[in-house]
Each structure stands twice: as structure tokens, then as C-alpha cells.
C-alpha positions as CSV (number, residue, x, y, z in Angstrom):
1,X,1.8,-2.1,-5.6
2,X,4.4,-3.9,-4.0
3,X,4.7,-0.9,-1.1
4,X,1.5,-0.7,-0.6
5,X,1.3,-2.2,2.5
6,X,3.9,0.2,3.8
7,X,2.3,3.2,2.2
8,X,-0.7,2.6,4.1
9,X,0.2,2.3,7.4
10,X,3.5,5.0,7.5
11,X,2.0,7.4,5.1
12,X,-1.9,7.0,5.3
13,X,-2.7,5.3,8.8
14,X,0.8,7.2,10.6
15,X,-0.3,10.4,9.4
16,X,-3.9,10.2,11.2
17,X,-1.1,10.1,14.9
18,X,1.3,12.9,13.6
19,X,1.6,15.5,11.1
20,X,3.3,14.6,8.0
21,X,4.3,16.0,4.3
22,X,5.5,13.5,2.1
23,X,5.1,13.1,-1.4
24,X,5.3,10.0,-3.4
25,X,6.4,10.3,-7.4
26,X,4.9,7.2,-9.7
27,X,6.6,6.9,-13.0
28,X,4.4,4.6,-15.2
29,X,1.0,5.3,-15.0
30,X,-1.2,3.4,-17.4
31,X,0.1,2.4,-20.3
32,X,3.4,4.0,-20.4
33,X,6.1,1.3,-20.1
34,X,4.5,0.4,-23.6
35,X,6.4,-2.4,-24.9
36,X,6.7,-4.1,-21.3
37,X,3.4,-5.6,-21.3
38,X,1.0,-6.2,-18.2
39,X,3.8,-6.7,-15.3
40,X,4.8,-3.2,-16.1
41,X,1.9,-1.5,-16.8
42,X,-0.6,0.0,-14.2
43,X,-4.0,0.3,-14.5
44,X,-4.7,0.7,-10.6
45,X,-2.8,3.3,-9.2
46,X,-5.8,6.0,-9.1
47,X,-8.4,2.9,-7.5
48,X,-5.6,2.0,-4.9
49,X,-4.3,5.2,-3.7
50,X,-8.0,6.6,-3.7
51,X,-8.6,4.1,-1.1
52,X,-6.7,5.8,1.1
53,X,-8.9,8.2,2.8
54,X,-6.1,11.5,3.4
55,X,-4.3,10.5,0.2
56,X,-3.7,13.1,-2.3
57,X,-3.5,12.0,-5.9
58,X,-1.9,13.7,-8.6
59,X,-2.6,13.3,-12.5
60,X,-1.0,15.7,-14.9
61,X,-1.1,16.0,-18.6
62,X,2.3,17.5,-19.7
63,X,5.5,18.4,-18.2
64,X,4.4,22.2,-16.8
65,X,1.8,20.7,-14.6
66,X,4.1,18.1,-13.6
67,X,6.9,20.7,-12.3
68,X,4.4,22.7,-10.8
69,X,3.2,20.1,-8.2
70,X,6.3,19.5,-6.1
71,X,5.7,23.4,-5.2
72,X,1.7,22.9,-4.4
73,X,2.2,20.0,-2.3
74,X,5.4,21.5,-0.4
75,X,2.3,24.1,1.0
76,X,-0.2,21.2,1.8
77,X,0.8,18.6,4.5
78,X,-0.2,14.8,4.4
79,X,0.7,11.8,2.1
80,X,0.1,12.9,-1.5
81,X,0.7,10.7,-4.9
82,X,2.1,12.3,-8.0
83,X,1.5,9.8,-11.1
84,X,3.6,10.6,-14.2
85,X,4.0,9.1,-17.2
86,X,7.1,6.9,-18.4
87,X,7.0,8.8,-21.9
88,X,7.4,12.4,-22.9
89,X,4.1,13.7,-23.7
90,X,3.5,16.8,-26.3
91,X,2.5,20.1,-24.1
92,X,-0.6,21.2,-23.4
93,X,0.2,24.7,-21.2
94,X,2.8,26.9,-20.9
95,X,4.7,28.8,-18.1
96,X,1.6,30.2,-16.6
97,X,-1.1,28.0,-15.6
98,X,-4.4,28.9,-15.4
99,X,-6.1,27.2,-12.9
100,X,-3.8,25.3,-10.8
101,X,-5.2,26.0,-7.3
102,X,-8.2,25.0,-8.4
103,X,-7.4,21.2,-9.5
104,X,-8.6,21.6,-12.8
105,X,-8.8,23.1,-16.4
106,X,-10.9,23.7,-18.6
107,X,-10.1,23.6,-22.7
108,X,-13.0,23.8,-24.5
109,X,-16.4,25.0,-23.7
110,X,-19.9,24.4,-25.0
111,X,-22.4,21.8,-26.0
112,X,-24.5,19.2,-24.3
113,X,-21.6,17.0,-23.4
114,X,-18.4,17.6,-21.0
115,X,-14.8,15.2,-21.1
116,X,-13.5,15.3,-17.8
117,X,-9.9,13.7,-18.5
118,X,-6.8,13.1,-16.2
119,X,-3.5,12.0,-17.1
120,X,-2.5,10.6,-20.5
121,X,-6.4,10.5,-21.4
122,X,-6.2,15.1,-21.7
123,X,-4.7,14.1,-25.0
124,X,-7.3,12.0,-26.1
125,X,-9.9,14.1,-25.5
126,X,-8.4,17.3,-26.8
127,X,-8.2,14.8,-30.2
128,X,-12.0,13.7,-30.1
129,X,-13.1,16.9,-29.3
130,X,-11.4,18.3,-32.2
131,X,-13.2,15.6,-34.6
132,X,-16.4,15.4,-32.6
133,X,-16.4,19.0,-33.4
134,X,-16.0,18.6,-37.5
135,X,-19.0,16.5,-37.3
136,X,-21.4,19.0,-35.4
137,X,-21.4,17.6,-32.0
138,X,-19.2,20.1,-29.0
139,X,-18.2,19.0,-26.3
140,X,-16.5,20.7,-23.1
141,X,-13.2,19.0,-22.1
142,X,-11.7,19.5,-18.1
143,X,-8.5,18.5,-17.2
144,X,-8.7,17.0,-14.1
145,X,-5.3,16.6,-12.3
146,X,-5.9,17.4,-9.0
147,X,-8.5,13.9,-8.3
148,X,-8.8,14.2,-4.7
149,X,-8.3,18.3,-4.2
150,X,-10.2,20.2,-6.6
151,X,-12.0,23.1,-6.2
152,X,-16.0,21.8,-5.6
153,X,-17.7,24.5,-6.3
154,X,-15.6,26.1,-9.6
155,X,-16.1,22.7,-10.9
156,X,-19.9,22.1,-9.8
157,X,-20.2,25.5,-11.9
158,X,-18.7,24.2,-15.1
159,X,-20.3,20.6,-15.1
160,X,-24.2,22.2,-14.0
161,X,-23.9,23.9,-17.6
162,X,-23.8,20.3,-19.4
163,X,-26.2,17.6,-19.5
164,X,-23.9,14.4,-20.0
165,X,-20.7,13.9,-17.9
166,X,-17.9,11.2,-19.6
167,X,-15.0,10.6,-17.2
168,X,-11.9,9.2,-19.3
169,X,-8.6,7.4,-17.5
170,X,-6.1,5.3,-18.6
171,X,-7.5,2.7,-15.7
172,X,-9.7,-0.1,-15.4
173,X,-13.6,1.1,-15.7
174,X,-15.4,0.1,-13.0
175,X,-12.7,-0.7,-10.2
176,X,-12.6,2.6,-8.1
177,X,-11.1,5.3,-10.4
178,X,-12.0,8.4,-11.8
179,X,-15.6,7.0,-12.6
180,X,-16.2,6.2,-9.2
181,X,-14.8,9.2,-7.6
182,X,-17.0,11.6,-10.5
183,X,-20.1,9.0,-9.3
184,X,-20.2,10.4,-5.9
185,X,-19.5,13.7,-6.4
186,X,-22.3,13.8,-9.1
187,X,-24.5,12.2,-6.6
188,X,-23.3,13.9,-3.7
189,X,-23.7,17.3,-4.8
190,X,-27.1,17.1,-6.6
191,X,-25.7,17.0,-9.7
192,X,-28.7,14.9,-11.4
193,X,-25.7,13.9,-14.8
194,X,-25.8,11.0,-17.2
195,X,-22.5,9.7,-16.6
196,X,-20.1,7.8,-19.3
197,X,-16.8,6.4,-18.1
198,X,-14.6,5.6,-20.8
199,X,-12.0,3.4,-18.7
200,X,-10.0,0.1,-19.6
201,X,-12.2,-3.0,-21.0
202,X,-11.9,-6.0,-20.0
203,X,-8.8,-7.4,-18.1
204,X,-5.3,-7.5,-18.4
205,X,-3.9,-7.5,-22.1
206,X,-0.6,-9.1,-23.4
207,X,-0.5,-7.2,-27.2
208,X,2.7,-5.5,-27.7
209,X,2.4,-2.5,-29.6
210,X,1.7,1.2,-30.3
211,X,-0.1,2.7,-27.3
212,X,-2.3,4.4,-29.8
213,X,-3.4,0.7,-31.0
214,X,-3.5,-0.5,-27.4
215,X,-5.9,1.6,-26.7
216,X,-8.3,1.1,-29.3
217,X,-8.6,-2.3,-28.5
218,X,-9.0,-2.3,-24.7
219,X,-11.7,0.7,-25.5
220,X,-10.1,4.3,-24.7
221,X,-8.4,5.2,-28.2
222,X,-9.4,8.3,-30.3
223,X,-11.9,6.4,-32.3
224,X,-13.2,4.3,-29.8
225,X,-14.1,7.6,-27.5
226,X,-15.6,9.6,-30.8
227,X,-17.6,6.8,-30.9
228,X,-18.7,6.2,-27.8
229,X,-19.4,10.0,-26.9
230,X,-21.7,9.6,-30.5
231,X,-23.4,7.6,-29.1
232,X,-23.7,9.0,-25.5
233,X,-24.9,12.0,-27.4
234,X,-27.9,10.1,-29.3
235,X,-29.0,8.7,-26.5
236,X,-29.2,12.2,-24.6
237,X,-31.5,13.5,-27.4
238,X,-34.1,10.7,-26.6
């Protein structure tokens, strides 16, 4: 946040004048640097570097996605933004990764309702899923790394065969992030979806603890997102 400034006018603004490929690595996204508290943690990255109108952002889930981008955005020139987070995070692929062109993909299939999660929040949702499952409701779950990039009409394809969308980032809800960017393309495209963000709560938070317990409380935990898809669910049914 400090650089911004500078980001924005040699990266964003110079690149509008001359060609450019530059990539910028984040380490910290969310709620990473744990036990640091708010002056550590970021909850604005996505909002801030989506505001940039040629800037590229970057979200992966695990470490194969993560080594595969410095190779994807060698082949694609302007500013792009790869956020990572500070902790190692169990994997979700392996060598070969389906989808990767294409800016997203897609775990689970099926039901009324579909997670579209990037970053940290994959986890989460694989974790819901599973337990939303037990209890008789399926839902879809996209990984969405690629926020700026992805494939339109792949996506389009998947999200036309649900009828409830629920965007989830390790972010402030409501400020310009993943909710915002799924908002327009919804609307955009003529995608007529119910849309749920499950985002950051509230404002800044100064609790140290698990991130696990963090997250319950500011409203993006496990149980806090098997409740709130419940509940989306019900309220599809009326």
C-alpha cells in the first residue's frame, strides 16, 4: 500500500505510453502474517490493484499454481500482481493443472449453488462443501485465481448451470473485491444470479489468534460460510 502511488503511475499509467512486462509478487495476502495483527495484514490488495484498469491480478490456492504463474505471465505483457500467502498452505493440485489458461477451476459440480473462491478462501470452500454435502445440500466450488483474466465464456458456461452465485475472499465485503468484480460480470453478461459475498465483516480487527478463529469472527470461517450458504439456499427455494 505504501508503493501504490508508484505502482500506478510506472506500472499502470507508464504502460498505457510503452510496452511493459512486469510482475509484482505480494507475500501476505489476507490474513496470513497471523499473529501480527491489522498493520500486517491486508485485506485490500484485490480492491486496490483492481482499480487499476490493465492490472492483472493473481490469486492462487497452493504452491503448484503459484509456480506456474511466473511462466503464464512471462507470455502476457503489462503490469500483473501475484498475491501469495505468508504461510504454507496444504495442496490442492498436482504437477499438471487442469485449467490454467483458462483462469479457473472447477472442484466440485452440481446443485443449485456454486463457491467461486480465490486465494486462501479455495480451502474453505472445499471444507463447507464437503459438510454442506453430509447434510443434503451440493454445491459447485471454482477456483478463481486468474480475477482479472479468466476465460468468459468457459466460466459463463459453468455459473449459467447454477441458480445462486457466493463469491468468498479473504477481503473486506463490499469495498471493490471479488464481489464487485463477480457483480459486473453477472450483470454484464446477462447472467440474471442471486449473488452472496462472503467477505470480511466489519472493520479492522486487533484479536490475535488462530486464523481459523479469526475468521469465524470477522464472518468467512468454515462454519460461518455452511451457515451462510444454508441460508442462501432456503432463501432460493422461496
Amino acid at each position: 500500500m505504501r508503493c501504490f502511488e508508484q505502482i500506478r503511475v510506472s506500472l499502470a499509467l507508464l504502460s498505457e505510453i510503452r510496452p511493459m512486462n512486469v510482475t509484482l509478487i505480494g507475500v501476505g495476502a489476507g490474513y496470513s502474517y497471523v499473529v501480527s495483527g491489522p498493520t500486517h495484514q491486508c485485506y485490500e490488495d484485490i480492491s486496490l490493484m483492481r482499480s487499476l484498469p490493465n492490472m492483472q491480478v493473481f490469486s492462487p490456492a497452493d504452491q503448484f499454481v503459484a509456480a506456474a504463474l511466473p511462466a503464464k505471465c512471462l507470455r502476457k505483457n503489462g503490469p500483473k500482481y501475484i498475491r501469495l500467502d505468508a504461510q504454507v498452505l496444504p495442496p490442492l493440485y498436482g504437477a499438471d493443472l487442469p485449467g490454467l489458461d483458462d483462469g479457473f477451476i472447477v472442484h466440485r459440480q452440481g446443485g443449485r449453488i456454486c463457491l467461486v473462491a480465490t486465494g486462501y478462501m479455495v480451502h474453505t470452500a472445499l471444507k463447507a462443501a464437503a459438510r454442506l454435502a453430509a447434510s443434503g445440500l451440493e454445491v459447485g466450488v471454482v477456483d478463481l485465481f486468474d480475477i482479472t483474466g479468466f476465460n468468459v465464456a468457459k466460466l459463463n458456461a459453468v455459473l449459467s448451470a447454477y441458480r445462486g452465485i457466493v463469491t468468498m475472499e479473504e477481503a473486506f465485503s463490499g469495498r471493490g473485491g471479488l464481489d464487485a468484480m463477480m457483480f459486473n460480470h453477472l450483470a454484464g453478461h446477462g447472467l440474471n444470479l442471486p449473488l452472496l459475498n462472503i467477505g470480511v465483516e466489519g472493520g479492522y480487527r486487533f484479536e490475535i489468534g488462530e486464523r481459523s478463529l479469526l475468521h469465524e469472527q470477522v464472518g468467512i470461517g468454515e462454519n460461518e460460510v455452511v451457515r451462510k450458504v444454508g441460508a442462501f439456499a432456503q432463501n432460493l427455494s422461496k
